[in-house]
C-alpha positions in Angstrom: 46.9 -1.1 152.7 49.1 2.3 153.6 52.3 1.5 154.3 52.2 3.9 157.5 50.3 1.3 159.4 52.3 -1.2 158.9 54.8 0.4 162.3 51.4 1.1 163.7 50.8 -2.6 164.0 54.3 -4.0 164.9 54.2 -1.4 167.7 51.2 -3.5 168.9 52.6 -6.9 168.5 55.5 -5.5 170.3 53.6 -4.0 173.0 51.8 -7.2 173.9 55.0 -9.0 173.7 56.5 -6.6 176.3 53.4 -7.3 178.6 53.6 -10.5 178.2 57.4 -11.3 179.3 56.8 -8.4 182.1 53.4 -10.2 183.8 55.6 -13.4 183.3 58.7 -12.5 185.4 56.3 -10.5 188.0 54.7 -13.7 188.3 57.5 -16.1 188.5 58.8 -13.8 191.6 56.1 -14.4 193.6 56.5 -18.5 193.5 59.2 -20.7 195.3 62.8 -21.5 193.9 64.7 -23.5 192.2 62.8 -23.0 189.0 62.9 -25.0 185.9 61.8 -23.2 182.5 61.1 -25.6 179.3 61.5 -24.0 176.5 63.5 -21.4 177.3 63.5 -19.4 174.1 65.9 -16.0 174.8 65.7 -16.8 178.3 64.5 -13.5 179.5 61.7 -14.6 181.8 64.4 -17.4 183.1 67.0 -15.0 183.9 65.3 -12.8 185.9 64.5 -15.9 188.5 67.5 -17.3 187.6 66.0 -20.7 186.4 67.4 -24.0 185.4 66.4 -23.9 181.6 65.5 -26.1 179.0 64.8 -26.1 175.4 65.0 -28.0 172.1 67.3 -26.1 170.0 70.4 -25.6 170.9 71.3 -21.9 169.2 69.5 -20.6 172.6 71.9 -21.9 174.8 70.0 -23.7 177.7 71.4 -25.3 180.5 70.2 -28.8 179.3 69.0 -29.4 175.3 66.2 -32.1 175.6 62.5 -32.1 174.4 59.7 -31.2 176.9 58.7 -34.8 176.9 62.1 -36.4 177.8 63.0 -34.6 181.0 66.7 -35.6 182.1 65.4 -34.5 186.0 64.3 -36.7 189.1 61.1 -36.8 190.4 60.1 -33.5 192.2 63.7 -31.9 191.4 62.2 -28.2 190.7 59.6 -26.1 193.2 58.4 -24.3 190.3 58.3 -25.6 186.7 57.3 -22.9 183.4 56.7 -24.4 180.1 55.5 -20.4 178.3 53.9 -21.5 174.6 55.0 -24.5 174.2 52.6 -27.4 174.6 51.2 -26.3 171.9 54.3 -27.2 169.5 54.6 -30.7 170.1 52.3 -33.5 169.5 51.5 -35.6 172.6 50.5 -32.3 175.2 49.3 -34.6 177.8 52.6 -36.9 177.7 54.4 -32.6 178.0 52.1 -32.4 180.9 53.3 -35.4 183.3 56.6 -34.7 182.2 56.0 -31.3 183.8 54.2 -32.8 186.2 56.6 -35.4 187.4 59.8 -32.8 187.9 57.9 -30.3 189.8 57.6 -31.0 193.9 54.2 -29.2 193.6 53.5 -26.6 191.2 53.5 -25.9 187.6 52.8 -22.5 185.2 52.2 -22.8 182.1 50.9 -19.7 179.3 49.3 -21.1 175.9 48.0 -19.1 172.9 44.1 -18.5 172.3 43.0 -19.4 168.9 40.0 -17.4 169.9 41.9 -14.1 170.4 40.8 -12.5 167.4 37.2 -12.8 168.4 35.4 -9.9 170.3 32.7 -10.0 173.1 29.1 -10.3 172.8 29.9 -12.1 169.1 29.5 -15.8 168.7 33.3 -17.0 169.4 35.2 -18.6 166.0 38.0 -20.4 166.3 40.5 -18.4 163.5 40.9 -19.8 160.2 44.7 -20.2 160.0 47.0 -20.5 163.0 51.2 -20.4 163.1 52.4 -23.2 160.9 54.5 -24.8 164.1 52.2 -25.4 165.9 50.2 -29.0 166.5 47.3 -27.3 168.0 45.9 -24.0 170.1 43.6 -24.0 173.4 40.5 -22.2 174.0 39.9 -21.6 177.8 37.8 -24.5 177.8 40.0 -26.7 176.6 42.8 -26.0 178.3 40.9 -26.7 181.6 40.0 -30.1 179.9 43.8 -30.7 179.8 44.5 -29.9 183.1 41.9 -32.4 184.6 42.9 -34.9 182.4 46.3 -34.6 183.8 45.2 -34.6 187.4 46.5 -31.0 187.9 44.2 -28.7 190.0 43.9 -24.9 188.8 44.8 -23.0 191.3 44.9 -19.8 188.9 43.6 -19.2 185.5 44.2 -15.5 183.3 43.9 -13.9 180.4 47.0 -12.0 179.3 46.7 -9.1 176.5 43.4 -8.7 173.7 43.5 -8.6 170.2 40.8 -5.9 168.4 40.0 -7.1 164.8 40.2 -4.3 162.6 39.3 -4.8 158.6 43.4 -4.4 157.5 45.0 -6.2 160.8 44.6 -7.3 164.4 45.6 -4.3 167.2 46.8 -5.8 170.2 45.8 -3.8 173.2 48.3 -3.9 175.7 45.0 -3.0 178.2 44.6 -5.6 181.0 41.0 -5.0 181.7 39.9 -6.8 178.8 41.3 -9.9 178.9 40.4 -9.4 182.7 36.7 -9.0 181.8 36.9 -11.6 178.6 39.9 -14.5 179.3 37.7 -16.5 177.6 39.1 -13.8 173.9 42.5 -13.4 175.5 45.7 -13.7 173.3 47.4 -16.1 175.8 46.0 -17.9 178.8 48.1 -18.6 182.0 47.3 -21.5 183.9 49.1 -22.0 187.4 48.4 -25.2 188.4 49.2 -28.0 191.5 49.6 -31.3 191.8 47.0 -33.7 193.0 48.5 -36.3 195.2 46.2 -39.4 195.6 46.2 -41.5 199.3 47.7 -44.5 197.7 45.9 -46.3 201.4 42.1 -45.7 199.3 
């Protein structure tokens, strides 16, 4: 492979990145304070809403340094609750998912990576053959959906963020929203907003 394209591609990856965070905080403005993020990472998105964060390793500084699945919060303590890729890094999702569930007074956003992003419409989907070495698993569209009933969540919102274009020496991201508009189903993340559903404990 020429070494040229080698910028040509990172410029991609960082593109989508970019889109990413930016639909993320654009988001998040729209929805009801206080917020908790979970897994905070750089806390970029969690800045800009001023969130309460979250996340597993210490070197990023979070308010509070617990594990998605041990939430040190009461019940309903947070409007909004994010948790952006990182289900997907721990091993019980759907024990992640009540957690979530359980410190949010009604709705929760979460964003999840596609392991058929590098796919392309009109071909029969394939799930890619190798996927990042942290983590447990990835969601197709499907599955992910599966998940949130499971959980007794209701989708109030479900997108496709950023498409990946197979090319024989690498995978272009396309920072172009109308694919993964047209085809969430090949997205490289999917977005889920989701509420709770509350059961009449009379029935």
């Amino acid at each position: 492979m020429s070494l040229y394209l080698f910028p040509i591609v990172y410029e991609y990856y960082k593109k989508i990145e970019q889109i990413r965070v930016w639909h993320t905080i654009n988001y998040l403005k729209r929805c009801l304070p206080p917020f908790l993020d979970v897994g905070c990472g750089s806390k970029e998105i969690s800045a800009a809403v001023n969130a309460v964060t979250v996340d597993v390793d210490k070197r990023h500084r979070p308010d509070v340094v617990t594990s998605i699945l041990y939430l040190p919060f009461r019940d309903g303590c947070f409007e909004t609750v994010s948790a952006f890729e990182v289900i997907e890094h721990v091993e019980n999702d759907e024990l992640a998912l009540q957690e979530l569930k359980r410190v949010s007074r009604n709705k929760v956003v979460l964003s999840v990576p596609n392991p058929l992003r590098y796919n392309v419409p009109l071909v029969p989907p394939r799930k890619k053959d190798f996927m990042s070495s942290n983590h447990k698993r990835e969601y197709t569209l499907r599955e992910i959906v599966q998940l949130m009933s499971r959980a007794k969540m209701h989708i109030n919102r479900l997108k496709g963020v950023g498409y990946c274009l197979p090319l024989p020496f690498s995978s272009f991201h396309l920072g172009v929203e109308i694919f993964p508009l047209l085809f969430p189903q090949f997205a490289t993340y999917i977005y889920v907003e989701c509420t709770k559903i509350f059961v009449n404990e009379d029935n």
